[in-house]
Structures are given as C-alpha cells and as structure tokens.
C-alpha positions as CSV (number, residue, x, y, z in Angstrom):
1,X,12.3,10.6,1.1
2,X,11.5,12.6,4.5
3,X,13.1,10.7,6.3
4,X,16.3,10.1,4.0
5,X,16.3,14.0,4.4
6,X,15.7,14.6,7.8
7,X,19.0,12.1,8.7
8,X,21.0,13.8,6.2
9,X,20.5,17.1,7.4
10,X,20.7,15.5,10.7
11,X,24.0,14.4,10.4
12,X,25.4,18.1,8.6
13,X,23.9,19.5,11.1
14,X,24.5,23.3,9.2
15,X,21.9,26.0,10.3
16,X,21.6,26.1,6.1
17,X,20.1,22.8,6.0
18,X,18.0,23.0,8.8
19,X,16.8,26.3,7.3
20,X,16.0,24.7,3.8
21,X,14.8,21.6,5.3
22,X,12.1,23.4,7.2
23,X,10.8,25.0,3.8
24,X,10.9,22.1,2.4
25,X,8.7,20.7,5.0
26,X,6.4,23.8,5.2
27,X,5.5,23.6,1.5
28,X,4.5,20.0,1.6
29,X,2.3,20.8,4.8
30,X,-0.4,21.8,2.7
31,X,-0.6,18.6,0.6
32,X,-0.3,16.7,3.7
33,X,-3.4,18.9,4.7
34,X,-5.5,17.4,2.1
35,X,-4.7,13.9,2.6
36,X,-5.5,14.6,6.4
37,X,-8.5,16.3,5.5
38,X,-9.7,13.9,2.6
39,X,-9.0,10.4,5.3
40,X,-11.1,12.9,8.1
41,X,-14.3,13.0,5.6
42,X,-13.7,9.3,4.0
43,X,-13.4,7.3,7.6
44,X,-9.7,7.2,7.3
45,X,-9.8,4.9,4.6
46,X,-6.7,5.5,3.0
47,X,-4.3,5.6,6.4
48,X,-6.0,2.6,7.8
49,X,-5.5,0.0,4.9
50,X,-2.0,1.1,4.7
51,X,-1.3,0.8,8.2
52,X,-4.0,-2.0,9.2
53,X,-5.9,-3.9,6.7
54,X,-3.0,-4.6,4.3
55,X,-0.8,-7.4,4.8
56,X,-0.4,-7.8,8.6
57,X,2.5,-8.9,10.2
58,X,4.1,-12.1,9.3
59,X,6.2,-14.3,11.0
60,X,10.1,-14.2,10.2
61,X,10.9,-16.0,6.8
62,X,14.1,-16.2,5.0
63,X,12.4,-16.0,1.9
64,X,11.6,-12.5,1.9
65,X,14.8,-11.3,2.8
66,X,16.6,-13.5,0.1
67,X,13.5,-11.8,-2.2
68,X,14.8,-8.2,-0.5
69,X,18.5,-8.9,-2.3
70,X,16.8,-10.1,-5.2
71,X,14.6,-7.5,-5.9
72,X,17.4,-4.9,-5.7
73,X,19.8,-7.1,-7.8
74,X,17.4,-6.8,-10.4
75,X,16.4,-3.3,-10.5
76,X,20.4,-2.3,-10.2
77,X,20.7,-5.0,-12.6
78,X,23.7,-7.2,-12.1
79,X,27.1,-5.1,-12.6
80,X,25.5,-2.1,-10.2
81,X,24.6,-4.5,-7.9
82,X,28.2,-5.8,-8.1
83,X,30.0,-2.8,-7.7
84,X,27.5,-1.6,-4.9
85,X,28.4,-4.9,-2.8
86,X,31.9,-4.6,-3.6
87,X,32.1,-1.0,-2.3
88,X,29.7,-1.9,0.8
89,X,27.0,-0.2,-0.5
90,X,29.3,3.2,-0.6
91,X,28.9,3.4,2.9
92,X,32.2,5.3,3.3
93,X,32.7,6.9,0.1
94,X,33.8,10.0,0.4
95,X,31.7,11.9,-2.8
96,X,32.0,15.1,-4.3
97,X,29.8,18.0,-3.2
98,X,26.7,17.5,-2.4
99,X,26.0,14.0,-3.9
100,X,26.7,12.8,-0.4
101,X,22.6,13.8,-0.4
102,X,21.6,11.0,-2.7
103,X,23.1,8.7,-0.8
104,X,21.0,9.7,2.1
105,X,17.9,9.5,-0.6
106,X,18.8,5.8,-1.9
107,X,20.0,4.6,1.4
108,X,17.8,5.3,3.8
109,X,14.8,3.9,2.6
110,X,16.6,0.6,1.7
111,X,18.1,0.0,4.8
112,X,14.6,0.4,5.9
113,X,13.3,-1.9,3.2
114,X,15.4,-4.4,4.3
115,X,14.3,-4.2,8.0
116,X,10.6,-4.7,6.6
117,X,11.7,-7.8,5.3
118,X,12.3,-9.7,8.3
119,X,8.4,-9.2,8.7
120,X,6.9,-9.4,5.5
121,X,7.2,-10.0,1.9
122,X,8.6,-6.3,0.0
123,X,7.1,-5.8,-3.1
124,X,9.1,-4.5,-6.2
125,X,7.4,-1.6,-6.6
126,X,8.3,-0.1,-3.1
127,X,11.8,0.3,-4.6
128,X,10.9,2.2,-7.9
129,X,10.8,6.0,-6.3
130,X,14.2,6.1,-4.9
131,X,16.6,3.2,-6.6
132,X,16.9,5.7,-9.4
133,X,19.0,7.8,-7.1
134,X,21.4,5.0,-6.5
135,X,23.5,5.5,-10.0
136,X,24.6,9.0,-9.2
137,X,26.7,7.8,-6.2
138,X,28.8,6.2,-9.2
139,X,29.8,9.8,-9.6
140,X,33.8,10.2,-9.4
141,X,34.2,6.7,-11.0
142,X,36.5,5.1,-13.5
143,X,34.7,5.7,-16.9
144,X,35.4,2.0,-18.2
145,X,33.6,0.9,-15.2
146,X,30.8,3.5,-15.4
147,X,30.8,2.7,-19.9
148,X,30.5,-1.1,-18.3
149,X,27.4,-0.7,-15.9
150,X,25.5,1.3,-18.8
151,X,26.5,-2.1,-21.2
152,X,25.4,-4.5,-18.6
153,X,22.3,-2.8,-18.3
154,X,21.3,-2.3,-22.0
155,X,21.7,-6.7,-22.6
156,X,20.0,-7.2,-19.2
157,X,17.1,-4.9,-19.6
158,X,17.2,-5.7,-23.7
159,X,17.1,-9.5,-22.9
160,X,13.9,-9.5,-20.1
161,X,12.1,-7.0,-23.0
162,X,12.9,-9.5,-25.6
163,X,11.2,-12.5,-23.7
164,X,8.2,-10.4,-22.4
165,X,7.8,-9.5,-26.2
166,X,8.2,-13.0,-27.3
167,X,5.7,-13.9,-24.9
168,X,3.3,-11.4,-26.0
169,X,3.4,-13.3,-29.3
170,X,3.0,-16.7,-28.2
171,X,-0.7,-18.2,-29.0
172,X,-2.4,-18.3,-25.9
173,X,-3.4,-22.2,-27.1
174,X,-0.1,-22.8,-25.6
175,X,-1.4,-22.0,-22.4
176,X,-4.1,-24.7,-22.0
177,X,-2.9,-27.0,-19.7
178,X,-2.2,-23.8,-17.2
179,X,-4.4,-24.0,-14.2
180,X,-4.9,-20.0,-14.9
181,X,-5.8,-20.7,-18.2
182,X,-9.0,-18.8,-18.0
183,X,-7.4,-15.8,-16.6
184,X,-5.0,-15.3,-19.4
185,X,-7.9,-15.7,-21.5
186,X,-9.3,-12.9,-19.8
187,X,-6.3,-11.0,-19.5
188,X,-5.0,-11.4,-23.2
189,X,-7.9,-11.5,-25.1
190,X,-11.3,-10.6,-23.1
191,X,-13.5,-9.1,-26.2
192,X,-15.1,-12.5,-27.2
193,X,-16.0,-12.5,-23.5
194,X,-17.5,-9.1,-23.9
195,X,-19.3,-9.9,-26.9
196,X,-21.0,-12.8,-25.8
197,X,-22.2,-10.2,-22.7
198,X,-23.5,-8.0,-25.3
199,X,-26.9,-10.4,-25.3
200,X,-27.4,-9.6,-21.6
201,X,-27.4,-5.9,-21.9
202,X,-30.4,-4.0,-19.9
203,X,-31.3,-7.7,-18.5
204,X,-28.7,-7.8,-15.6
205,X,-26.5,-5.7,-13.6
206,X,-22.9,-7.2,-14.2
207,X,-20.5,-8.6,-11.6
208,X,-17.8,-10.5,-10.5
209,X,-16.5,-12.0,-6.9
210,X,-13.5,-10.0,-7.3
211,X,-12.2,-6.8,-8.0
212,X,-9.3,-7.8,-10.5
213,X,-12.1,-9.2,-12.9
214,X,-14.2,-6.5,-12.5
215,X,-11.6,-4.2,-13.4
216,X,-10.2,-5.9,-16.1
217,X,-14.1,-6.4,-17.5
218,X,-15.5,-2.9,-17.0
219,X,-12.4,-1.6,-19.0
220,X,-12.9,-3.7,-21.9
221,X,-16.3,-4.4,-22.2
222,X,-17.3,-0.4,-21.3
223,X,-19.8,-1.7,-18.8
224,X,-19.5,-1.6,-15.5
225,X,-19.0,-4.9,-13.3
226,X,-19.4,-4.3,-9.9
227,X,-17.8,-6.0,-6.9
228,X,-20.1,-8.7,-5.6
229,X,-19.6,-10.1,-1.7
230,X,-16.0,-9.4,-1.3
231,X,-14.5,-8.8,1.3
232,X,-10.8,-8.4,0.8
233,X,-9.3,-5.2,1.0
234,X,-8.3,-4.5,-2.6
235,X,-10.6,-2.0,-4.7
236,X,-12.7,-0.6,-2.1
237,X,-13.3,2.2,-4.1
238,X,-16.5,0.3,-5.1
239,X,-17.6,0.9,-2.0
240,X,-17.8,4.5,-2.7
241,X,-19.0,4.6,-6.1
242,X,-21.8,2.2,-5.5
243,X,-25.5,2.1,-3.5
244,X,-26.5,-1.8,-3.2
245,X,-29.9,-0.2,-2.2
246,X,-30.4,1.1,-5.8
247,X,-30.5,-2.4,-7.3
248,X,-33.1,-4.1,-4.7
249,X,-35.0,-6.7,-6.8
250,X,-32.8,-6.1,-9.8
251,X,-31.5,-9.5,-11.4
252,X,-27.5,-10.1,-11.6
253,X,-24.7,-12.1,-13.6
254,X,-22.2,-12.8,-11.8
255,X,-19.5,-13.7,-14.1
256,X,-16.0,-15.9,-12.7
257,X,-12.7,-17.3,-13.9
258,X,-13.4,-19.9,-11.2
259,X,-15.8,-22.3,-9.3
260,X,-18.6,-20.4,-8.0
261,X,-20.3,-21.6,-5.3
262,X,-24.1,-20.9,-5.2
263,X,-24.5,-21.8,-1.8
264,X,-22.8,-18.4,-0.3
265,X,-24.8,-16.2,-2.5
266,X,-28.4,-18.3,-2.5
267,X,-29.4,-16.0,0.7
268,X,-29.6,-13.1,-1.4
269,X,-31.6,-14.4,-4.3
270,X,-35.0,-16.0,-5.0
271,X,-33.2,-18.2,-7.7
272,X,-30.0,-18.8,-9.1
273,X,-28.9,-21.1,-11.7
274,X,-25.0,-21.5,-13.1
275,X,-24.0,-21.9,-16.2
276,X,-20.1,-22.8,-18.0
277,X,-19.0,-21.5,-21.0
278,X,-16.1,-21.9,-23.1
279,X,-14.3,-19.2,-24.8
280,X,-11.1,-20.0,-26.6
281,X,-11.0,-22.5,-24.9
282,X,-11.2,-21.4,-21.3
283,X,-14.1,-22.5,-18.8
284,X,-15.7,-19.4,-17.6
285,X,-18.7,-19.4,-14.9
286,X,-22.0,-17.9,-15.2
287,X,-24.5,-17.2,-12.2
288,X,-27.7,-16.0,-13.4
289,X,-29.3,-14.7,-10.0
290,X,-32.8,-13.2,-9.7
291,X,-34.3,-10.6,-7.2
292,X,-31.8,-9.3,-5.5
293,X,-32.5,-9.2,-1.7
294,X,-30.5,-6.0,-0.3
295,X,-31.5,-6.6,3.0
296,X,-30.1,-9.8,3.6
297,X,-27.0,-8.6,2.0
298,X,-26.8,-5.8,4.1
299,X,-27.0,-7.8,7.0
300,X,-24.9,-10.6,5.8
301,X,-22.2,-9.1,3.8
302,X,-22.0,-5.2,4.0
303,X,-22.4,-5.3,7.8
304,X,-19.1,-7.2,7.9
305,X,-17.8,-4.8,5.6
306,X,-18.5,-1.8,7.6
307,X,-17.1,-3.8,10.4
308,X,-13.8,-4.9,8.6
309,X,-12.9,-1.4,7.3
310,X,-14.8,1.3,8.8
311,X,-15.5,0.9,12.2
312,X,-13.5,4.0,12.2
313,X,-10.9,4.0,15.6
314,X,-12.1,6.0,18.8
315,X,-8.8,7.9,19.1
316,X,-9.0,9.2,15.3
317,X,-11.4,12.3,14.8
318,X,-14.1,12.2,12.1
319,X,-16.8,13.6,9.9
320,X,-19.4,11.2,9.3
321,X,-19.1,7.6,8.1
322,X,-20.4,7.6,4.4
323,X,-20.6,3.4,4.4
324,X,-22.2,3.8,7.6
325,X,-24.9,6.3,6.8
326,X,-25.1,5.1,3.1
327,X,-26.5,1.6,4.8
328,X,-27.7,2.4,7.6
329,X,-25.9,0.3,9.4
C-alpha cells in the first residue's frame, strides 16, 4: 500500500497530498515502532525469515509467471479479468475524482507481483489485501457491463463453492488409493487418532517431525504436540514456547503421516521402537522413544537451529538472543 501511495502522490505532486501523506506516514510510525522494537528483543526473527530464510531466489521459470496471470484471472474471476485485459489494465483511463487513487492501490503492487514472478513462485494469498480495490476502477462504466461482471462472478464463485461443498461430502474411502491418504485422514477426521492417544496420556510427551501435524494435532486432540528435529522454517514459534531442557530423560511419541526413520533420531534415545497403525484405513507411524538425551540434541539439532535462524546479522542491533541463552549455545 505505501508504496502504491507514495507513487500516487508522487505523480500529483499537490503540496495537499504530500501534506496528508506525511500524516499518514507519521501515524503508522508508531506501529512500525513495535515491530522494530519486538524483531530488536526476538533476534529479528520476523524480518529475517521474510527476507532470508523463506523461499530464496529461484531461477527464471515460465511457470510462475503463467501462475502470476492465473492467479489474478481467478480472483477477478473471468469477465473482470476480461474487461481489465481489454482496457490494458485501465492504464489510461481517465476516472472520475479521486478513484484515480485506487488505481495506484491495485496497480502498484501487481505490477510488482508480477516482477516477483520472474524469480519465484507468487502465492494467492499475496493478492488478497489489494485485488479488492481493483472493481472500483469499473467506476463510470456501462451498467450492462458492470450488471454482467457481478453475474459472472456469482456462477464462478457459486460453482468452485459448490465442488468444495461436494467434496466436503465425499467419504474419505474414496480417497484410498491417494498417496496422501493418511493426511486427509488427519485432516478430515483426526478424533479416532486422538482417541487412540488418549491411552498414552501422562506416559509421553507428544510430537511430530513437522509443524503442520503438530498443529493440526494439538488443536484437536487439546494436547500439545511439539515440534521434534525440524528444521525448516515454518512454525518457529515452537522455538519460543518450548525449553527441550525441561523434558531431559522424559520418554516421547513421536507420531507421523509418513515413514520415520529411526536412524536420525536413535542418537537422542536409549531405545526406540516403531510401530504402524491403521485408522480408517490410513497407515499412521508410531515412534515410542525412551530417555530423552537433551544434550546430544542440543548439539546435534538445536545448534543447527540457532545457526540457521538466529545467528543474528552483525550489522542489525540487538537485545539478547533468547534461543541462544535459552541453550546455551
């Protein structure tokens, strides 16, 4: 949006908009503040995996910029996006009063979008914030047309929430053959999975290799799963919730929609021993591990952690390192 803004006002260049763009910016300073101030006390984390440990840099593929015009056919749905590639994305439309601003809002970041694409894959939901903006630049059009856009859009969006409904209602039997079978399982229908966990209750400390399943678990089950040696860079809020050193010795379940191999995680046990179960139908895997040894999982797995996402840069200032001093790393 800021930037949408600042070129807008750039481009009017009237002392008036400067004046109220300034405001504008003033009064967001102080949320900008806390961000700042929260990323200073929490080793950046926030800035950095937006700007580093996300997806890096791909290589050029015409994929994702095929996916760019796809993605914003869709959320136009198809008779805006006609209209908006007829009229050259109402590049020189002259509008009426001040709706020459939304233009600014909706096109801005899109042409910016579309720039990002020739580098890596845009997701859908980068669009959401400003595409909404886009219909008020039909604004001085012929009503049919506008009564046609609005009718296009009720059967387009009516027919994708029939089939998601329709699927919704479809018995997940249907789904056995799917190589993700147990994940729909999971997905769709995870209490039989809690209950079956019920048994386990004050035994183990609950886990998955992942932080989608531990999410999805912790929810429905209310019981917490933690996050056990990941290392990708989704749901690191685990690492701030959770001390490893309070479970040293403790015995864990480490519960999977996939092949687990024990090898990776024997180092931090005295014993483990893996078990399948079926539920509806779907495999699941079970990895019963006893004694927990934090120290080698400090050295082995949190030390790379710590090293992956917050070996805070020299150049950015900071107050403490919470992982860092939490470990003693």
């Amino acid at each position: 949006y800021l930037i949408g803004v600042f070129v807008y006002v750039t481009l009017r260049n009237e002392k008036k908009l400067w004046k109220n763009f300034f405001v504008f910016f003033a009064f967001s300073l102080p949320l900008i503040f806390i961000n700042l101030y929260w990323n200073y006390t929490h080793c950046w984390i926030n800035v950095l995996f937006n700007l580093v440990y996300r997806r890096k840099t791909e290589y050029f593929k015409i994929k994702n910029i095929i996916l760019f015009f796809l993605s914003i056919f869709f959320l136009l749905t198809p008779y805006f996006f006609y209209i908006f590639s007829k009229e050259k994305f109402f590049i020189k439309k002259k509008f009426k009063e001040g709706y020459d601003f939304f233009f600014f809002i909706f096109f801005v970041p899109t042409l910016f979008l579309f720039f990002i694409s020739f580098l890596r894959r845009v997701g859908l939901h980068w669009y959401i914030s400003f595409i909404p903006f886009s219909f008020l630049l039909l604004t001085g059009s012929e009503k049919d047309k506008i009564i046609k856009c609005i009718k296009t859009a009720f059967y387009f969006n009516g027919i994708i929430i029939l089939i998601i409904i329709s699927l919704l209602f479809v018995p997940v039997e249907k789904f056995k053959n799917h190589k993700k079978y147990s994940e729909i399982i999971m997905f769709k229908n995870p209490y039989p999975i809690c209950n079956y966990f019920k048994k386990f209750n004050g035994q183990y400390i609950f886990a998955t290799p992942g932080y989608t399943e531990s999410a999805i678990m912790s929810y429905y089950c209310k019981k917490d799963f933690i996050v056990f040696g990941d290392l990708g860079h989704s749901g690191r809020e685990y690492d701030i919730s959770f001390d490893f050193k309070k479970i040293e010795g403790k015995d864990i379940l480490i519960f999977s929609t996939f092949y687990i191999d024990q090898e990776k995680y024997l180092e931090f046990f005295e014993e483990i021993k893996m078990e399948e179960i079926i539920i509806k139908g779907a495999k699941f895997y079970l990895l019963f591990c006893k004694k927990f040894n934090y120290k080698n999982y400090r050295d082995k797995v949190l030390r790379k952690t710590y090293e992956k996402f917050y070996k805070i840069p020299q150049f950015l200032p900071k107050r403490g390192n919470f992982f860092k001093e939490k470990y003693n790393l």
